[in-house]
PyMOL CGO cylinders between C-alpha atoms (Angstrom):
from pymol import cmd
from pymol.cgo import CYLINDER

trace = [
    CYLINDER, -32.75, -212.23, 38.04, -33.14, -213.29, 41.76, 0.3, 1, 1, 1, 1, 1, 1,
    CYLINDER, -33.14, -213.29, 41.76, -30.59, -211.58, 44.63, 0.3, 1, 1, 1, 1, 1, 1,
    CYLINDER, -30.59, -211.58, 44.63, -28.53, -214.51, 44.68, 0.3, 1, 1, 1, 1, 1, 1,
    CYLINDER, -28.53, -214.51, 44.68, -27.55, -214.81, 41.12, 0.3, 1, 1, 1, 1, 1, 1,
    CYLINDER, -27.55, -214.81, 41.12, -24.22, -214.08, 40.21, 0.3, 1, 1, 1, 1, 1, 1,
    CYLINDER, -24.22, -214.08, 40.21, -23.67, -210.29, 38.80, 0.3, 1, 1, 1, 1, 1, 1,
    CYLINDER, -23.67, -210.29, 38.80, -20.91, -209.37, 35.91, 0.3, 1, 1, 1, 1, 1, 1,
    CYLINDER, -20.91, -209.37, 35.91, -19.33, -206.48, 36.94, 0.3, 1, 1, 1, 1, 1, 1,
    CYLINDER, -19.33, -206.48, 36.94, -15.96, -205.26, 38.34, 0.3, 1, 1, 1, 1, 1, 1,
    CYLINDER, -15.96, -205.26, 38.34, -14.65, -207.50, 41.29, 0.3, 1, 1, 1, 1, 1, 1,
    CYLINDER, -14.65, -207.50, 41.29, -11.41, -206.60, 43.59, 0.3, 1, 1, 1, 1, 1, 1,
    CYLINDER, -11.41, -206.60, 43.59, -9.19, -209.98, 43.21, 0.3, 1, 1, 1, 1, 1, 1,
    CYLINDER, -9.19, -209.98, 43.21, -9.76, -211.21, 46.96, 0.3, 1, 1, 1, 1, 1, 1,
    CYLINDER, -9.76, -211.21, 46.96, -13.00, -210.36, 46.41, 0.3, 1, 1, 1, 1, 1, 1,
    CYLINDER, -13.00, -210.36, 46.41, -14.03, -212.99, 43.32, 0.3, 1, 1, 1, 1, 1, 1,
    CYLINDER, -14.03, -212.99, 43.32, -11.64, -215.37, 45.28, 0.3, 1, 1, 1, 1, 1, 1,
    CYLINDER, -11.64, -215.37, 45.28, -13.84, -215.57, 48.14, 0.3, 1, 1, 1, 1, 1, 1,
    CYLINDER, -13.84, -215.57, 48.14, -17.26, -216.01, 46.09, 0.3, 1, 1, 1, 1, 1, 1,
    CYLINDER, -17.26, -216.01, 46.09, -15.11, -219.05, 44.49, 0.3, 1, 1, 1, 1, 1, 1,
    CYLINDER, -15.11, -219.05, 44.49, -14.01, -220.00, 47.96, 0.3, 1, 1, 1, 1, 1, 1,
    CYLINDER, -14.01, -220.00, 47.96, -15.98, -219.04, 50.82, 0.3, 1, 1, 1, 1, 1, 1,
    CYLINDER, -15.98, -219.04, 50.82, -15.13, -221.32, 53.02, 0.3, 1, 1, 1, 1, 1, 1,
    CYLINDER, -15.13, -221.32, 53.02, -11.20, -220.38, 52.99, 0.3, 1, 1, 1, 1, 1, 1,
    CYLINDER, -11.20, -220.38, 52.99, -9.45, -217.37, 54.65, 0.3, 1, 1, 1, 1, 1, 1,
    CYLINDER, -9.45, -217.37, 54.65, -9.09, -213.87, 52.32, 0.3, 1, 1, 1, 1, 1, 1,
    CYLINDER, -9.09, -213.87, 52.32, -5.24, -215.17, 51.72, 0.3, 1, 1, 1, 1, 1, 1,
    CYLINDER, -5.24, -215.17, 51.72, -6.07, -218.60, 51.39, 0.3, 1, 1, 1, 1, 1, 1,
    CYLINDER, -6.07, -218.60, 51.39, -9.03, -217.86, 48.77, 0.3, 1, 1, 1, 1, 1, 1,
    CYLINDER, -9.03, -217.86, 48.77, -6.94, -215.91, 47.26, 0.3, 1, 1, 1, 1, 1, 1,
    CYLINDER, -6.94, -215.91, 47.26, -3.67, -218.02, 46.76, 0.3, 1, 1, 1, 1, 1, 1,
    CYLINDER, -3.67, -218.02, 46.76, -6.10, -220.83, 45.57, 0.3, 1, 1, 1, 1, 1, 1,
    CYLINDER, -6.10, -220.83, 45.57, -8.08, -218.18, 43.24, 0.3, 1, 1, 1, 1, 1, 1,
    CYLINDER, -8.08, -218.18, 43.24, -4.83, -217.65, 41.76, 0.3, 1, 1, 1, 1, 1, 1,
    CYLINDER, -4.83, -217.65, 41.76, -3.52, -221.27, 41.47, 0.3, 1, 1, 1, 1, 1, 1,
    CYLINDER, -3.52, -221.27, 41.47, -6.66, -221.84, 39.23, 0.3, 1, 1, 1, 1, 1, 1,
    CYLINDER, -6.66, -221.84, 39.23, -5.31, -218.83, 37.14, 0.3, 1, 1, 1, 1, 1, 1,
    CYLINDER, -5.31, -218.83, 37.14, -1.91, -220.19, 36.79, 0.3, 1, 1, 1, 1, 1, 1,
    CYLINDER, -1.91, -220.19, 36.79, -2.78, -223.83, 35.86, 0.3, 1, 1, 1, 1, 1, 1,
    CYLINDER, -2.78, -223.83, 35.86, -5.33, -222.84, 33.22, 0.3, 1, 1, 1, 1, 1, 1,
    CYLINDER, -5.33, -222.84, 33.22, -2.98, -221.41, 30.03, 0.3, 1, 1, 1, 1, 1, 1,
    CYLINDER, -2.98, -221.41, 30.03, -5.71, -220.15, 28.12, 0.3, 1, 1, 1, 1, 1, 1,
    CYLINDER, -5.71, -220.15, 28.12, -7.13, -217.68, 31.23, 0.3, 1, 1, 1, 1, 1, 1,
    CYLINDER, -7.13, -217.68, 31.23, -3.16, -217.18, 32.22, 0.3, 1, 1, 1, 1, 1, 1,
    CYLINDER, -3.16, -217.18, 32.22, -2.46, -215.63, 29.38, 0.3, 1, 1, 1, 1, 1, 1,
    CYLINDER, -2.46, -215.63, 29.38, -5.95, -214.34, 28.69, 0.3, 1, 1, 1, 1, 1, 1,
    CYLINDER, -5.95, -214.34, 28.69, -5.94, -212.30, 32.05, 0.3, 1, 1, 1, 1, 1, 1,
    CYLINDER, -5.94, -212.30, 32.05, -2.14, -210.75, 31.67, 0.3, 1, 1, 1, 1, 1, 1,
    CYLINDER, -2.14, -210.75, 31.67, -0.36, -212.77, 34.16, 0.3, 1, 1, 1, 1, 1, 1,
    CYLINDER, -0.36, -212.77, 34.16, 2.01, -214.33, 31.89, 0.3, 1, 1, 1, 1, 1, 1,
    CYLINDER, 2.01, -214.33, 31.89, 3.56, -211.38, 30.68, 0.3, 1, 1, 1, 1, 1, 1,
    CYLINDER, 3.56, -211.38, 30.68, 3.44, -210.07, 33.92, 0.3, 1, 1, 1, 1, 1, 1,
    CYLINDER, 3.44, -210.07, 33.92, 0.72, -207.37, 32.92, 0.3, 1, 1, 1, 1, 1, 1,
    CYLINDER, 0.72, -207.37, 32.92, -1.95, -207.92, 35.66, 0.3, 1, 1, 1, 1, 1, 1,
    CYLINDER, -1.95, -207.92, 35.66, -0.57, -205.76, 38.57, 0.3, 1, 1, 1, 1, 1, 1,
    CYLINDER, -0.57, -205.76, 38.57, -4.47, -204.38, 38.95, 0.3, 1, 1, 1, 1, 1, 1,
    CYLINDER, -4.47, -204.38, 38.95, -6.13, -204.84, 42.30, 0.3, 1, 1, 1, 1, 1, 1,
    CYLINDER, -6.13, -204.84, 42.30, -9.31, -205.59, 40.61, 0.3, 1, 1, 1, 1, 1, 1,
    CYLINDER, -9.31, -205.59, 40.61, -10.64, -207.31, 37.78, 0.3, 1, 1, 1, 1, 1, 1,
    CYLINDER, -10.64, -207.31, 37.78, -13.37, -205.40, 34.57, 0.3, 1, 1, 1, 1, 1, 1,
    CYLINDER, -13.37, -205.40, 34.57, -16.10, -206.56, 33.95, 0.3, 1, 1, 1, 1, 1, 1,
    CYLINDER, -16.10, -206.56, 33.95, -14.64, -208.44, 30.83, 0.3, 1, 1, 1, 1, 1, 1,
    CYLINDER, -14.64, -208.44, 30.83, -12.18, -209.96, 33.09, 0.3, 1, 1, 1, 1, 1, 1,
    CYLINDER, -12.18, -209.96, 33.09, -15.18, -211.26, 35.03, 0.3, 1, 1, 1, 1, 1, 1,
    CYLINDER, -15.18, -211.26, 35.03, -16.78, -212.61, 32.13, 0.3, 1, 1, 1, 1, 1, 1,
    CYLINDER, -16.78, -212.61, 32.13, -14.14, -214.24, 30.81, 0.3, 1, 1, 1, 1, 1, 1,
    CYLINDER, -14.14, -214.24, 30.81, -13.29, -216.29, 34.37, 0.3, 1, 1, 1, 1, 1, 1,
    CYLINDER, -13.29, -216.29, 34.37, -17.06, -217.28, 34.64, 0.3, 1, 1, 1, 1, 1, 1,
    CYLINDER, -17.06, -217.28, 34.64, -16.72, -218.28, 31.27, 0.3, 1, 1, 1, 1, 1, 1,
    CYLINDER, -16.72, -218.28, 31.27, -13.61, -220.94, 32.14, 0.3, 1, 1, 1, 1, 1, 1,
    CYLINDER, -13.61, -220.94, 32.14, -14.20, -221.82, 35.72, 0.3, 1, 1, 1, 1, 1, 1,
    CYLINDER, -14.20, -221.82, 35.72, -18.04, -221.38, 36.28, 0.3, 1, 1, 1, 1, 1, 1,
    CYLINDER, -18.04, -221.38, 36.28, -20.06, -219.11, 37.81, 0.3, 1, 1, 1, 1, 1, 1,
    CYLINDER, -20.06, -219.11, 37.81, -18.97, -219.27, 41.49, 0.3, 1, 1, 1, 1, 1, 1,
    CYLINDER, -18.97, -219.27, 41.49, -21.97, -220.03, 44.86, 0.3, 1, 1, 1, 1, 1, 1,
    CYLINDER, -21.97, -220.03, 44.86, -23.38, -216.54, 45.86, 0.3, 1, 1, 1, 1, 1, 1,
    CYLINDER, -23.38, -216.54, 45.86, -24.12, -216.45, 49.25, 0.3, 1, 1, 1, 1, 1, 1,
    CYLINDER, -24.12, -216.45, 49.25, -25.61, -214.08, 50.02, 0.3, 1, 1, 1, 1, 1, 1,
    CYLINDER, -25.61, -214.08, 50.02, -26.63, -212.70, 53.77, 0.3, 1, 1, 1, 1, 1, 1,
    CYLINDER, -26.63, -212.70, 53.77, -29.89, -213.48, 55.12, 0.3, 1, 1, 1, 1, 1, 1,
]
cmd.load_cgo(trace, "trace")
């Protein structure tokens, strides 16, 4: 596994967003991060939102897998 390979493990929300969306703003990654969410039923309901369960800050590892699993690994950039 090479430093710029993407790692399962826990992830704050804005966090993920931004490896999905570099490019964007914190806020702006994350409202987009979170439009994927809602438009996709099966990770909607997977993650909690739809009953309103996902109040965390973060996401597990599990949670992690299971987005990677639906929308693709996301581009790690990584520093040089």
């Amino acid at each position: 596994m090479t430093d710029n390979e993407f790692k399962v493990h826990s992830y704050g929300i804005t966090e993920l967003a931004m490896l999905y969306c570099p490019e964007l703003t914190a806020n702006g990654a994350l409202k987009r991060f979170r439009r994927w969410i809602d438009i996709n039923p099966v990770l909607h309901k997977q993650l909690g939102f739809s009953q309103g369960k996902h109040r965390a800050r973060s996401f597990t590892p599990f949670e992690v897998k299971l987005i990677v699993e639906i929308l693709g690994e996301p581009e790690v950039v990584l520093p040089t």
